[in-house]
C-alpha positions as CSV (number, residue, x, y, z in Angstrom):
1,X,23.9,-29.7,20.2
2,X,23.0,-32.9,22.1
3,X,23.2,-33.1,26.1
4,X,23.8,-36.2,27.9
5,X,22.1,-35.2,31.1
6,X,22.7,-37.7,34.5
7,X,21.0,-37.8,38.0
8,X,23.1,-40.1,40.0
9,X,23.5,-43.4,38.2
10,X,20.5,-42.2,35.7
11,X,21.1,-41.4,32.3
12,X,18.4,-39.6,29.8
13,X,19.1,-38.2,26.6
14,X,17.9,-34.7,25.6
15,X,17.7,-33.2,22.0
16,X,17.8,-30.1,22.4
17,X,19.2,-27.7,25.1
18,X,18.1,-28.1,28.9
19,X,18.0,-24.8,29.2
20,X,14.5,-25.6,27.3
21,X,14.1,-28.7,29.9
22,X,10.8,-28.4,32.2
23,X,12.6,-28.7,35.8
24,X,14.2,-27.0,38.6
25,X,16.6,-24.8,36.9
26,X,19.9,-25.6,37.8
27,X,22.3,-27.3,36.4
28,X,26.4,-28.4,36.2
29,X,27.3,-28.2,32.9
30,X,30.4,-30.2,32.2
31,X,32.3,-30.2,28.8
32,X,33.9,-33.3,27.9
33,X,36.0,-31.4,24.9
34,X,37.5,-29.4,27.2
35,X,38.3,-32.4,29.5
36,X,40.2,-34.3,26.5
37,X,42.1,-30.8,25.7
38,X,43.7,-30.7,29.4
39,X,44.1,-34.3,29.3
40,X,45.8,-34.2,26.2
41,X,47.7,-31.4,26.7
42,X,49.4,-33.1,30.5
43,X,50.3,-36.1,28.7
44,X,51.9,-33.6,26.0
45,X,53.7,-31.6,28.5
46,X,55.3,-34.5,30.7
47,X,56.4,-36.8,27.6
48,X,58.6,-33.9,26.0
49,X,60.2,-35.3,22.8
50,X,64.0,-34.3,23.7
51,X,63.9,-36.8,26.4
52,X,63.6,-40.2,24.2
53,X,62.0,-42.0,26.2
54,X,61.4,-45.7,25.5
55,X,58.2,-45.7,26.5
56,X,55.4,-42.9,27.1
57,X,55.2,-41.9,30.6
58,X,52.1,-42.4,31.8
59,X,48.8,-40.8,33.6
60,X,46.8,-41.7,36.2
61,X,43.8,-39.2,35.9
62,X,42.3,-38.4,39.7
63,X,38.3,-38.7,39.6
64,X,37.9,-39.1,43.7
65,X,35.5,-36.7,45.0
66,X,32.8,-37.4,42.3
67,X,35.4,-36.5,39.7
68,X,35.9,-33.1,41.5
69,X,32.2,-33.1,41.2
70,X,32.0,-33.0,37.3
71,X,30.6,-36.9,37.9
72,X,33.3,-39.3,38.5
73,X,32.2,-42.3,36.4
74,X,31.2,-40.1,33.2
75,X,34.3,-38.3,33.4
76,X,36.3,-41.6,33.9
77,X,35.0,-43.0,31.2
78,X,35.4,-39.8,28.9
79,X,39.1,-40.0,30.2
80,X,39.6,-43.8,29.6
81,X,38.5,-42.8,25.6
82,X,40.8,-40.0,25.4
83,X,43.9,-42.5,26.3
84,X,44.1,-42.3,30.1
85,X,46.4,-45.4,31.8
86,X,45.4,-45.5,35.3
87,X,42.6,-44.0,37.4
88,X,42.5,-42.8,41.5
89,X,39.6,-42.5,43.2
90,X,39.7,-42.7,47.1
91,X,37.4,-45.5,47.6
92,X,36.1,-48.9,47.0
93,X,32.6,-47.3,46.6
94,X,34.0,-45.0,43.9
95,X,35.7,-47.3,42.3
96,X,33.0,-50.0,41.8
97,X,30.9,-47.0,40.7
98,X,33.6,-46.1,38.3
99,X,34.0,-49.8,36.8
100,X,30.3,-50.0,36.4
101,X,30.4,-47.2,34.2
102,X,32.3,-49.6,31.7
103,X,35.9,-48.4,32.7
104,X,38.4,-51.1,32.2
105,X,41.6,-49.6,32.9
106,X,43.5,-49.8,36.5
107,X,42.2,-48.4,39.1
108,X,43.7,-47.3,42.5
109,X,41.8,-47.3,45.5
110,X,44.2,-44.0,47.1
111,X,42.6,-44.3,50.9
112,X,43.2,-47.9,50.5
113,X,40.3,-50.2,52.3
114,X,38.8,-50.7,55.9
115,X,39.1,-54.3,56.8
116,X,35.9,-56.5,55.3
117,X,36.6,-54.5,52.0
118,X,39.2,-55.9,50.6
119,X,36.8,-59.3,49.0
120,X,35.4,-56.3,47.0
121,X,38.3,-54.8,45.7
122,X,39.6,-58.1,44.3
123,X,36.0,-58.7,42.8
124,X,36.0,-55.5,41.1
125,X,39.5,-55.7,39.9
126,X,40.4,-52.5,42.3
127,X,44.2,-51.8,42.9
128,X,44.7,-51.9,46.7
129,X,47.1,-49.2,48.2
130,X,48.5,-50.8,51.0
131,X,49.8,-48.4,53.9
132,X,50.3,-50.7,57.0
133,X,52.0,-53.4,56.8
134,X,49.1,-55.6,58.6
135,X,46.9,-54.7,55.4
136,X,48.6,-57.2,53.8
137,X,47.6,-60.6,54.8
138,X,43.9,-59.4,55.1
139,X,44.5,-58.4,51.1
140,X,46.4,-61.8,51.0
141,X,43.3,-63.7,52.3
142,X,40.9,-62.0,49.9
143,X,43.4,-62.7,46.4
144,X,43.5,-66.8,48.0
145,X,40.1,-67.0,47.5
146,X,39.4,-66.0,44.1
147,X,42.2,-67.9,42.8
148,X,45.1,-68.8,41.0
149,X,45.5,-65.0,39.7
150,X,47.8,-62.6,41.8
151,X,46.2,-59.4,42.9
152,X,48.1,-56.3,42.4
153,X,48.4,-53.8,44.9
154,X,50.6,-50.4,44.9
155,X,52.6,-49.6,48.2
156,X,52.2,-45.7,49.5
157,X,55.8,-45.0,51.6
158,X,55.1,-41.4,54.4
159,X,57.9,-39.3,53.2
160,X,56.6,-36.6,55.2
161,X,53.2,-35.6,55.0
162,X,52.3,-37.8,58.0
163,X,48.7,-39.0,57.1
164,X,49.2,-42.4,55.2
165,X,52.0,-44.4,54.8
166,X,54.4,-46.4,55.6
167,X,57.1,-44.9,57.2
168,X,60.7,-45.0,55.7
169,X,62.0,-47.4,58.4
170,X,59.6,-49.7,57.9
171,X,60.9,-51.5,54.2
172,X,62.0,-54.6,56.3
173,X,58.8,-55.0,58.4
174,X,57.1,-54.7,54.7
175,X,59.2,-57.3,53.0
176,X,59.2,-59.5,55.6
177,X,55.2,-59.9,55.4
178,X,55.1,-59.6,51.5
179,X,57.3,-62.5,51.4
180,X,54.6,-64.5,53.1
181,X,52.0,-63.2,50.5
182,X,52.5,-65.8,47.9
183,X,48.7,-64.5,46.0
184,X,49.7,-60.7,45.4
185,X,52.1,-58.8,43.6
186,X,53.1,-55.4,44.4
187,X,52.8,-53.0,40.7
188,X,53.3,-49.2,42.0
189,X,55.3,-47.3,44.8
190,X,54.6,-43.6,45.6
191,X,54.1,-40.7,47.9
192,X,52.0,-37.7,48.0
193,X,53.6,-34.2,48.0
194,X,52.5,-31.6,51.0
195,X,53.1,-28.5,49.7
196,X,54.6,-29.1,46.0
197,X,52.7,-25.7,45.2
198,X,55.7,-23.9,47.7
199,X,58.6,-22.3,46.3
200,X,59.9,-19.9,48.8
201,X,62.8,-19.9,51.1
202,X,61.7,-21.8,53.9
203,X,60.9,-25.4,55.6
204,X,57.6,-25.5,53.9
205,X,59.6,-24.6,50.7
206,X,61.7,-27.2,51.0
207,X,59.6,-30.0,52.2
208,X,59.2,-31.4,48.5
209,X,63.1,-32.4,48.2
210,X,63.3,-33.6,51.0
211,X,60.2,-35.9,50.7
212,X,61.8,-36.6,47.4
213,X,64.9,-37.4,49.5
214,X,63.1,-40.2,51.6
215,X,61.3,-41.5,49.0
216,X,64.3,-42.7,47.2
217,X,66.1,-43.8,49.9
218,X,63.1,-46.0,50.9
219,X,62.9,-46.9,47.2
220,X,66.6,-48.1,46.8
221,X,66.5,-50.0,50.0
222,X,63.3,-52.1,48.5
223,X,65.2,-52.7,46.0
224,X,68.3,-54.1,47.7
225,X,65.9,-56.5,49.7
226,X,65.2,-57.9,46.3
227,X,61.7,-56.2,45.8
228,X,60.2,-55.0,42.4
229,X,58.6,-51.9,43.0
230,X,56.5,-51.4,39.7
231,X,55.4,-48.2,38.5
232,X,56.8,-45.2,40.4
233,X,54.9,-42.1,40.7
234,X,55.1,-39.3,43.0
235,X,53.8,-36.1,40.7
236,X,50.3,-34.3,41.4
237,X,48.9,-31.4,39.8
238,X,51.6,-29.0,41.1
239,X,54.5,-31.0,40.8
240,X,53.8,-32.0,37.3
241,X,53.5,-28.5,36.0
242,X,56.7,-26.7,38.2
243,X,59.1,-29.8,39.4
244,X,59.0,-32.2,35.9
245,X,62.4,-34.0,38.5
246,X,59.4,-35.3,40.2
247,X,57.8,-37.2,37.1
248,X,59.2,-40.8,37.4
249,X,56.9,-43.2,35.6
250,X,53.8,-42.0,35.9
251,X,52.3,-38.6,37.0
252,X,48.5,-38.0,39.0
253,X,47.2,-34.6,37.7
254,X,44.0,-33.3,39.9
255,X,42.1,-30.1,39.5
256,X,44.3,-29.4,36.6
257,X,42.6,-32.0,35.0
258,X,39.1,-29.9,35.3
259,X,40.8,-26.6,33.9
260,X,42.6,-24.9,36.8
261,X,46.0,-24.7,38.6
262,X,46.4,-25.0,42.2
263,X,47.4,-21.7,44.3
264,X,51.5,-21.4,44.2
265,X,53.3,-19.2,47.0
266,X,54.7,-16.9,45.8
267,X,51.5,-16.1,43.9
268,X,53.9,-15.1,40.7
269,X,54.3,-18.6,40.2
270,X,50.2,-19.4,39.3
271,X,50.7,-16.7,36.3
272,X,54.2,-18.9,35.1
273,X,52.2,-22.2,35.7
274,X,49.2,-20.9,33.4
275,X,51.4,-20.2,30.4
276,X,53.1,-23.3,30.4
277,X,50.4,-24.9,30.6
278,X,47.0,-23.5,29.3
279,X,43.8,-25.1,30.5
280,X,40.3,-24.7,29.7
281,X,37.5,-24.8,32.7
282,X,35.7,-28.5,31.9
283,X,32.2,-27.4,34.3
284,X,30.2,-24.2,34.3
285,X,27.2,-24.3,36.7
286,X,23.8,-22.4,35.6
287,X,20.7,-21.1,37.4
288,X,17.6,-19.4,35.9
289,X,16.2,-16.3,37.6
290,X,12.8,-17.1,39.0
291,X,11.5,-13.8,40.5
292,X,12.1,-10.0,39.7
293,X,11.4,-7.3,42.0
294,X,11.8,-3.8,43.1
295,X,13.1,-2.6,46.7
296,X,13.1,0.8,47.6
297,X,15.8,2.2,49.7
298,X,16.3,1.0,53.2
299,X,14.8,-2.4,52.4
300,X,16.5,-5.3,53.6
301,X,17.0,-8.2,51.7
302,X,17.3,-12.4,52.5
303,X,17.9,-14.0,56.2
304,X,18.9,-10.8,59.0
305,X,19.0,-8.1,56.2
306,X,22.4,-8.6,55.5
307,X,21.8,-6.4,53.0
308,X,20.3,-3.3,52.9
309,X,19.3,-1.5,49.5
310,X,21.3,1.9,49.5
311,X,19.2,2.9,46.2
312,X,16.2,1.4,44.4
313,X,17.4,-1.5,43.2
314,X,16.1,-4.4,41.3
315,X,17.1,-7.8,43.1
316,X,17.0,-11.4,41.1
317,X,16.0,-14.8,42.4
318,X,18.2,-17.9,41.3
319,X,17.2,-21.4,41.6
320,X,20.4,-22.4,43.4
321,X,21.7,-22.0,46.8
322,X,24.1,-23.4,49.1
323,X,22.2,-27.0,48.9
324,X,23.3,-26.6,45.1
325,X,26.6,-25.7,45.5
326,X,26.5,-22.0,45.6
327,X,28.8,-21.8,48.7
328,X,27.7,-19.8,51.5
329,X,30.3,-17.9,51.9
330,X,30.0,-15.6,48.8
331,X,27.1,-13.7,50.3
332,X,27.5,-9.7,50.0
333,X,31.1,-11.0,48.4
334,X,30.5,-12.7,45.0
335,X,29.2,-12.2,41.3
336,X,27.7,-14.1,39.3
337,X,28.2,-13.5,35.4
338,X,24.7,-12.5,33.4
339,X,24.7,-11.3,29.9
340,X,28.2,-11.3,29.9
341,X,28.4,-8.7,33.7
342,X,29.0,-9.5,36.9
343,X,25.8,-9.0,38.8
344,X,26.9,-9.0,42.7
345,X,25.4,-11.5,45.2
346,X,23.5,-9.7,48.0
347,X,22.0,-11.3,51.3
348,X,22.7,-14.5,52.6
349,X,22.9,-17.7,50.4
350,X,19.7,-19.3,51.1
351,X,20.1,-23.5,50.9
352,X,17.2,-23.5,47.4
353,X,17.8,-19.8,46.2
354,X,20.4,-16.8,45.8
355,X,19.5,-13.2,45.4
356,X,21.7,-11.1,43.1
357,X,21.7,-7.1,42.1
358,X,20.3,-6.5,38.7
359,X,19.9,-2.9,38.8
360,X,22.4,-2.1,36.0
361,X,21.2,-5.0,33.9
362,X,19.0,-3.6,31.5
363,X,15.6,-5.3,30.6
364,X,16.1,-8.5,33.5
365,X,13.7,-10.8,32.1
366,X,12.9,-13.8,34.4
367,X,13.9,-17.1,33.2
368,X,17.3,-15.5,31.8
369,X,20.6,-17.4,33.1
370,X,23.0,-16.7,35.6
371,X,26.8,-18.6,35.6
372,X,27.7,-18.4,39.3
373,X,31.2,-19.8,38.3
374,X,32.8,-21.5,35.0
375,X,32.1,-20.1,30.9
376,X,29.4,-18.5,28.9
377,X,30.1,-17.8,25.5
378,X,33.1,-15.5,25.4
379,X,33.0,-14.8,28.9
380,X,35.0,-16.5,31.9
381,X,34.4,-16.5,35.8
382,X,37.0,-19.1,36.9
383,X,35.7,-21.1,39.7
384,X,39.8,-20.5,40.7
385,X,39.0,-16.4,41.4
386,X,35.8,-17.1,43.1
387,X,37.2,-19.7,45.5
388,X,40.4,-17.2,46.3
389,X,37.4,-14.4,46.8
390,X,36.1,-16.3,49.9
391,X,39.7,-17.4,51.1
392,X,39.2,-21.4,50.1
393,X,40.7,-23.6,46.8
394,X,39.1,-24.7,43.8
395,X,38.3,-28.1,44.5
396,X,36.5,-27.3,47.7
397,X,34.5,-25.2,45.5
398,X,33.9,-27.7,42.4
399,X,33.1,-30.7,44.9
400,X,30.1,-28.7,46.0
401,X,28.2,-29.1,43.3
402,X,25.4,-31.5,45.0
403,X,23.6,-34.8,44.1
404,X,20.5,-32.7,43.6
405,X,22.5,-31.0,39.9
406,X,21.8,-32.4,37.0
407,X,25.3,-32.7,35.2
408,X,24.8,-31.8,31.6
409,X,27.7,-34.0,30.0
410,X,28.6,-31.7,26.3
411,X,30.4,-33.2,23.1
């Protein structure tokens, strides 16, 4: 098996497996087979074949955040070969780093652009989201100058959520300044859901029909002021599994892109959304042990003696601490799986290294390897049941996977 291995924008190509490689033993490793089988399997589930559609609904894969930190250009352009449409990201930085990784399809810029970005965006052929209406001439400038070509932009309407937007009332104020904009074009409407992952019996549980609600209305009321709105799209990862009345033209799956669903309330709901749709964890991240020893009873162990060895017990070193990715947090709380056992996580998460409890492990040699969250062989520890262990979600727990990891990109 052959690893594409990346640090930052730099690429090297291993033969053989970098569990071998002479470095600092850690390492994100991310594969892309299990990427194309959830992306294949969304754009399965949200075109069924008893809705005859005339054309395929489409995707617009979510790689902001570093891809979730699996490495947003390489998992962009793993995306764009397995048939993705459309791309998000949340900035112009991302996005240039995304195009040059070679990704040609659309991409949308989802925070949109501070004023003195928008020259880049039309140079790198980003989609603006526009969500004030005096974004618009500044965009309208930028598209002037590069030509004859009209710059496409998507329009984000607040149904809601009240972060960015424009707000339902304003369609007028909108269409009276696109009018004036005689250099763009306006491809995509949408919104983003608040709590799409809510399904119980009160205000919070009924937020997503009624944001649904207002973004119509604003929708229809573009359209009677004679406006095209493009693409519509409203759906993320939540939405497109449980409420497929949300799926319009095109849907935006996130972290179930990368092999988990979000947390649902009631909890019932997660177990419903797994079987519909199955998903396989795309990163697993790896650490060597580096040091083995013995401490008696009493002994203390890492920053303050958090914890103190009730029995003689035989503690592990890993290469990998909070400065790593290992979050803090799971300190006297979490496992890491070894030889196919959890060996629990004792002291406090240092920022280089991690001490775990290797007392029932037979035979600990040093240089064997520890999963702190993803697959090994046969075995699973979901990055999903880790993140619920220390009372936080999945993608703040994937995105912590630092600059400093080598991802391990795997055919």
């Amino acid at each position: 098996m052959s690893y594409t291995i990346f640090f930052g924008r730099h690429m090297a190509r291993a033969q053989k497996s970098p569990r071998n490689g002479v470095r600092r033993p850690v390492w994100a490793e991310v594969s892309l087979s299990a990427l194309a089988h959830n992306f294949n399997a969304i754009r399965k589930y949200v075109n069924p074949p008893e809705e005859k559609r005339k054309t395929r609904r489409k995707v617009l894969c979510i790689v902001k955040g570093n891809g979730y930190g699996h490495g947003g250009p390489e998992v962009a352009k793993a995306l764009e070969e397995a048939g993705s449409d459309w791309f998000g990201v949340t900035c112009t930085d991302e996005g240039i780093a995304v195009r040059e990784a070679g990704v040609r399809k659309p991409i949308l810029a989802l925070t949109s652009f501070v004023p003195g970005e928008e020259s880049l965006l039309v140079q790198h052929d980003l989609t603006a989201m526009i969500h004030r209406c005096q974004q618009l001439p500044l965009l309208e400038r930028a598209a002037a100058r590069r030509g004859k070509k009209r710059v496409q932009f998507h329009l984000k309407i607040d149904t809601g959520m009240n972060r960015l937007g424009i707000a339902t009332s304003d369609m007028e104020c909108f269409a009276r300044e696109y009018a004036k904009c005689k250099h763009l074009q306006l491809t995509g409407i949408f919104s983003h859901f608040a709590s799409s992952e809510v399904f119980t019996n009160t205000a919070v549980g009924q937020q997503t029909r009624e944001q649904e609600r207002r973004f119509y209305s604003a929708l229809d009321r573009l359209c009677a002021l004679g406006i095209d709105p493009g693409i519509v799209h409203l759906a993320n990862s939540a939405a497109i599994v449980t409420r497929p009345e949300t799926w319009a033209d095109m849907v935006r799956p996130g972290v179930i892109l990368y092999g988990y669903h979000p947390g649902y309330d009631p909890m019932e709901k997660r177990e419903e959304a797994e079987q519909r749709l199955p998903l396989k964890p795309v990163m697993s991240l790896r650490s060597r042990v580096i040091s083995l020893r013995n401490v008696p009873t009493g002994a203390g162990v890492g920053y303050n003696a958090t914890f103190v060895a009730k029995r003689p017990t035989k503690i592990a070193v890993l290469a990998a601490g909070y400065g790593d990715g290992i979050h803090r947090s799971l300190g006297n709380r979490g496992s890491v799986l070894l030889r196919g056992k959890l060996a629990p996580i004792v002291g406090i998460v240092s920022m280089d290294v991690t001490m775990i409890d290797v007392t029932d492990i037979e035979d600990m040699q040093i240089g064997e390897v520890a999963t702190i969250y993803g697959t090994d062989g046969a075995h699973v520890l979901p990055a999903n049941r880790v993140a619920r262990g220390i009372g936080t979600v999945t993608s703040d727990l994937l995105c912590m996977a630092s600059q400093r990891v080598p991802r391990l990109y795997v055919r």
